[in-house]
TORPA-4810 file (N, C-alpha, C, O; in nm, 3 decimals):
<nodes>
NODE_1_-0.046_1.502_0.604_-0.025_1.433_0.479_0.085_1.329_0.494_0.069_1.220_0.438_X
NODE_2_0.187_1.349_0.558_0.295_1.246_0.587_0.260_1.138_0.648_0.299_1.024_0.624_X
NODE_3_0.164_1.184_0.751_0.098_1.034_0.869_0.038_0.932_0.737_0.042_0.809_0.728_X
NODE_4_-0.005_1.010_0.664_-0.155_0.944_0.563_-0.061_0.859_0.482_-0.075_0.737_0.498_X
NODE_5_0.048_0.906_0.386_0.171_0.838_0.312_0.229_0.752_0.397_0.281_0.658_0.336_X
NODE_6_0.244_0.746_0.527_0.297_0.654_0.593_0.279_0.518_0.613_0.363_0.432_0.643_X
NODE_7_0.144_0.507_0.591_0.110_0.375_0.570_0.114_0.334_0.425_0.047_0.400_0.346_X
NODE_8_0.220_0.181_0.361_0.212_0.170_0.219_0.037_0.143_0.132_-0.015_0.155_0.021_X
NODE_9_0.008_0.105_0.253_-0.139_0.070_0.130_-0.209_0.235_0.108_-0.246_0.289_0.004_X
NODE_10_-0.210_0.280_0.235_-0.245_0.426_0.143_-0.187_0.487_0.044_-0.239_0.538_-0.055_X
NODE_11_-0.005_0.474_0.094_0.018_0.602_-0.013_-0.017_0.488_-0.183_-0.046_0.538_-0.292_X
NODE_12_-0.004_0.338_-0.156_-0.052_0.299_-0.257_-0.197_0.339_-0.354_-0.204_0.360_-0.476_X
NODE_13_-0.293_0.341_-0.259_-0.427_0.400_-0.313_-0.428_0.492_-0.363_-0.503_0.508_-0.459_X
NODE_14_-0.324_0.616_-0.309_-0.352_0.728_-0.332_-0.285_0.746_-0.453_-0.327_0.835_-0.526_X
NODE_15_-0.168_0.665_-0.497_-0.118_0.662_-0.658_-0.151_0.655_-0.761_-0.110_0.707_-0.865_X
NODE_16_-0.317_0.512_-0.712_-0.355_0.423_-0.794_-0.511_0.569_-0.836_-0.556_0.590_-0.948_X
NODE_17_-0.545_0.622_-0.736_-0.633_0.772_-0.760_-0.604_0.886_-0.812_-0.678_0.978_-0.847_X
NODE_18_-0.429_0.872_-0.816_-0.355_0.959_-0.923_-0.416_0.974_-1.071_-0.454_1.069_-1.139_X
NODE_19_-0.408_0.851_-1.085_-0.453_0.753_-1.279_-0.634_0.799_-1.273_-0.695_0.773_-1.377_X
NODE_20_-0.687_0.840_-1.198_-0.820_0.840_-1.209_-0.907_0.794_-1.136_-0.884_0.677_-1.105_X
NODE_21_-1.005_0.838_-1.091_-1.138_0.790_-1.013_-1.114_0.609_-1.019_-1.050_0.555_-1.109_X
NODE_22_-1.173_0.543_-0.915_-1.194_0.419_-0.894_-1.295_0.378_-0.795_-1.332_0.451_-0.704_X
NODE_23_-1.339_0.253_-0.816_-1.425_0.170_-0.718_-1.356_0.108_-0.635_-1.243_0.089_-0.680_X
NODE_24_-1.372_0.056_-0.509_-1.303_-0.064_-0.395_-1.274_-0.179_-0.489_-1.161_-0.226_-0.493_X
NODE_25_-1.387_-0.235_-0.576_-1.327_-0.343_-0.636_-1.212_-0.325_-0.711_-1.126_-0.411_-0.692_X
NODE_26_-1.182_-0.228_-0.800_-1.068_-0.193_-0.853_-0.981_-0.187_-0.783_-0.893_-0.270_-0.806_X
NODE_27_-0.959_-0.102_-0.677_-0.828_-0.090_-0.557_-0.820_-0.216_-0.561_-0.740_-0.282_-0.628_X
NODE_28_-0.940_-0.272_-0.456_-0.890_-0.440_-0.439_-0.802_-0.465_-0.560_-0.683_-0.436_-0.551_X
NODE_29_-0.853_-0.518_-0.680_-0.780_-0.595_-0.766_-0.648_-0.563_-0.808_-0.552_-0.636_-0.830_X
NODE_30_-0.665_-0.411_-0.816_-0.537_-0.348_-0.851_-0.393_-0.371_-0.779_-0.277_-0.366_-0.819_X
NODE_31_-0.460_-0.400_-0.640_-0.368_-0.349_-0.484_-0.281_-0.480_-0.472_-0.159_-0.496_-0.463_X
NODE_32_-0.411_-0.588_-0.477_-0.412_-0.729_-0.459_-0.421_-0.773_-0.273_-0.403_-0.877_-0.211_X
NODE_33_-0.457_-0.632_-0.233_-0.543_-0.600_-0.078_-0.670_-0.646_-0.066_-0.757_-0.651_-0.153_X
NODE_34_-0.677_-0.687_0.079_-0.824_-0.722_0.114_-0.933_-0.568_0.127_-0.919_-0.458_0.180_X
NODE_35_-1.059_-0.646_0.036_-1.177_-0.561_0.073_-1.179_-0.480_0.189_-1.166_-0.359_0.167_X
NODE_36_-1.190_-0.510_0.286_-1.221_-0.442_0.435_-1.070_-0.353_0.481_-1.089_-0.253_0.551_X
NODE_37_-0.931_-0.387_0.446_-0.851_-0.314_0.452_-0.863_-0.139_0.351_-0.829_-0.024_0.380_X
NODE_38_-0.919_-0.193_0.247_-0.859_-0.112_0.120_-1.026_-0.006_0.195_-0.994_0.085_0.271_X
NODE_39_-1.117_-0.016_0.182_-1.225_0.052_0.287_-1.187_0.154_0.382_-1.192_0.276_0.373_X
NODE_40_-1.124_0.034_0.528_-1.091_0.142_0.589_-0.950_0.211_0.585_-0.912_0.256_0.693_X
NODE_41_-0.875_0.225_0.485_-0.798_0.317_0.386_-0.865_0.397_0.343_-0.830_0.507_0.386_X
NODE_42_-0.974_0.405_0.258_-1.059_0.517_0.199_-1.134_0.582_0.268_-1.159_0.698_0.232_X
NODE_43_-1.191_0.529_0.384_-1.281_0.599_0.467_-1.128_0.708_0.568_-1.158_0.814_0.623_X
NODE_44_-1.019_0.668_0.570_-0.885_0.774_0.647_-0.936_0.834_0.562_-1.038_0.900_0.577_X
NODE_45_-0.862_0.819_0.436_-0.834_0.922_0.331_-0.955_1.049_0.267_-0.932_1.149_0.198_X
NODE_46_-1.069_1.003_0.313_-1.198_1.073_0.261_-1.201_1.162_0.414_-1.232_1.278_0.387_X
NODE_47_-1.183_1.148_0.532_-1.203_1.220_0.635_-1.104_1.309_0.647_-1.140_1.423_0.677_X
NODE_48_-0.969_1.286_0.629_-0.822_1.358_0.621_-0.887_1.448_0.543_-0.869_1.557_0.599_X
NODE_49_-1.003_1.476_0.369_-1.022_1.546_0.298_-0.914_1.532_0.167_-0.892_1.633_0.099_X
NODE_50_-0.861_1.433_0.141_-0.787_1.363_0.044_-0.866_1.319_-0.084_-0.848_1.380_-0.190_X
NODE_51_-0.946_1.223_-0.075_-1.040_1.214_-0.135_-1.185_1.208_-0.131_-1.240_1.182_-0.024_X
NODE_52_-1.254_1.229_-0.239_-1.406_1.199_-0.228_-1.466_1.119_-0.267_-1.430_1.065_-0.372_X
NODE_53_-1.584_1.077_-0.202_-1.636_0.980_-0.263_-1.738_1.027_-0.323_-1.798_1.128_-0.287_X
NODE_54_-1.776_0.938_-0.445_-1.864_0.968_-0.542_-1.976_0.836_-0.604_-1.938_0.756_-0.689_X
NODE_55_-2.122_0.835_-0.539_-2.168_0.713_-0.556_-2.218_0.725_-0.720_-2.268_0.827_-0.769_X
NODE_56_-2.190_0.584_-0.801_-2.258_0.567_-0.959_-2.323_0.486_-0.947_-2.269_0.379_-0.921_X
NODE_57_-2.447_0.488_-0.955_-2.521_0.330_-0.908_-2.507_0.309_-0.832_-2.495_0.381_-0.733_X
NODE_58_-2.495_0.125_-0.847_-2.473_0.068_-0.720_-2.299_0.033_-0.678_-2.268_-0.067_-0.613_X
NODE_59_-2.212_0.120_-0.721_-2.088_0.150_-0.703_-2.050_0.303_-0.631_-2.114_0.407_-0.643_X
NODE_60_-1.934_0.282_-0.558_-1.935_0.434_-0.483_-1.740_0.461_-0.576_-1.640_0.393_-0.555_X
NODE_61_-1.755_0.582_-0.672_-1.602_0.545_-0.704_-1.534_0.704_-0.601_-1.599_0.802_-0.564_X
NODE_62_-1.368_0.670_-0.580_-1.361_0.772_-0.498_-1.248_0.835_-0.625_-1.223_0.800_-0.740_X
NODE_63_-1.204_0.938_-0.542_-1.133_1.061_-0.638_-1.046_1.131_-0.608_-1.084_1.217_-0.528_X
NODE_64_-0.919_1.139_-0.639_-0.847_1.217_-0.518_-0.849_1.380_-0.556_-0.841_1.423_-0.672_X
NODE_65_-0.864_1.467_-0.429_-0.869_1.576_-0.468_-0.708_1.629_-0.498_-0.619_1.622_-0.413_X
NODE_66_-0.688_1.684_-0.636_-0.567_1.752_-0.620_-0.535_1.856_-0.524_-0.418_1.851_-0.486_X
NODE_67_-0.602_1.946_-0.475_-0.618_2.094_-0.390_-0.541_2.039_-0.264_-0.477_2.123_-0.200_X
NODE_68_-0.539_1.922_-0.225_-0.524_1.876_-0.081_-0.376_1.857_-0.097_-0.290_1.894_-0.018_X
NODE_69_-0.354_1.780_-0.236_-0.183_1.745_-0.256_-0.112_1.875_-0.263_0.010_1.876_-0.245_X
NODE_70_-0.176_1.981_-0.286_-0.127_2.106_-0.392_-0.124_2.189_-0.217_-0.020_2.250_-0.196_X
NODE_71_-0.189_2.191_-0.145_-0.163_2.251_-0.020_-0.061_2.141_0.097_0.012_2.194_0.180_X
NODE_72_-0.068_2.050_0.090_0.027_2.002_0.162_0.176_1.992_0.116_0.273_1.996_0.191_X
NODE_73_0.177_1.977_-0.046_0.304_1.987_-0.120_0.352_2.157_-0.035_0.437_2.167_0.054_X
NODE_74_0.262_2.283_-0.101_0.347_2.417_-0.038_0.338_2.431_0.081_0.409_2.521_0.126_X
NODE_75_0.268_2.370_0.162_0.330_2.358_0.328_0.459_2.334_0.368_0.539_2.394_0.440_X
NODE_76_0.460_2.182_0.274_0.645_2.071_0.327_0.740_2.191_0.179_0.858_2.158_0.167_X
NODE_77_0.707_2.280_0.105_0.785_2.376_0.040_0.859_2.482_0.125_0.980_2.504_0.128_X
NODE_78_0.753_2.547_0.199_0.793_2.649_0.228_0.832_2.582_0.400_0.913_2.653_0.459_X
NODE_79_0.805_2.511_0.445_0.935_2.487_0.564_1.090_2.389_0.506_1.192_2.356_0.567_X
NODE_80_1.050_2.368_0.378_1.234_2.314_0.316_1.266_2.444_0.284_1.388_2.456_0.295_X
NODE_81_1.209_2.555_0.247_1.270_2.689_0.243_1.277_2.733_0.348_1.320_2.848_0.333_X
NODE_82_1.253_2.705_0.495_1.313_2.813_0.592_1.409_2.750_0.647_1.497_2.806_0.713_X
NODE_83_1.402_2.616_0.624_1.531_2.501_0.640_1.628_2.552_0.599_1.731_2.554_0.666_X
NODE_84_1.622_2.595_0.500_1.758_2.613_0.402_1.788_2.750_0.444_1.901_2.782_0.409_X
NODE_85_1.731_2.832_0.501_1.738_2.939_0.517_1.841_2.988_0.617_1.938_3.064_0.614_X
NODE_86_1.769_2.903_0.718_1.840_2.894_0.870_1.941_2.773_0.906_1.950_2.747_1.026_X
NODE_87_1.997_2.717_0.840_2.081_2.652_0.840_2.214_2.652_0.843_2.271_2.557_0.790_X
NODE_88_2.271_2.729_0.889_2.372_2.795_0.923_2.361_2.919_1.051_2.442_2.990_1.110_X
NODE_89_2.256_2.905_1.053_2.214_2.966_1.201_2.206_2.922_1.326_2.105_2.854_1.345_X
NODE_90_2.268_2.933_1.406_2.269_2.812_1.506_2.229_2.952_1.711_2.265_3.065_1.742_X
NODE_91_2.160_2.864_1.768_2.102_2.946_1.900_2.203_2.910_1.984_2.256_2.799_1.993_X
NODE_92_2.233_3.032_2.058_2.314_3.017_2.212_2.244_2.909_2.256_2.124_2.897_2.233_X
NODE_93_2.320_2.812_2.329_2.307_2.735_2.428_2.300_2.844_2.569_2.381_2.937_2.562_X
NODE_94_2.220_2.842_2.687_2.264_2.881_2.818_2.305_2.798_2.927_2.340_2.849_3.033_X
</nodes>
């Protein structure tokens, strides 16, 4: 999830999928990104399992899954809790 946020136009997309389902043309307009960038952004983000795509017609809108934020959020939770844990713990050097 960090690699995916790492790039701004994703974690941008992925804000703009916060607010609700969208089409590429929307990203585009929204982003003020090129077509073929904002694409292969969605095609990462749909393989990572971030979002889905969902065809309406002759539009494909995508969607972000919450489940994916909600498991990577208590992943980076529970290692800032063993952080904090062991932090004052320190290993022999030999």
């Amino acid at each position: 999830m960090i690699r995916l946020l790492d790039d701004p136009l994703r974690a941008r997309i992925i804000e703009q999928l916060a607010d609700g389902p969208a089409c590429t043309c929307h990203l585009v307009d929204d982003l003020g990104a090129k077509q073929p960038a904002v694409s292969h952004h969605l095609r990462i983000l749909r393989e990572a399992g971030i979002v889905v795509a969902e065809p309406r017609g002759r539009f494909t809108f995508y969607r972000l899954l919450p489940e994916a934020i909600d498991e990577a959020a208590e992943r980076l939770t529970a290692l800032a809790d063993r952080a904090r844990s062991t932090a004052g713990s320190r290993r022999e050097c030999s």
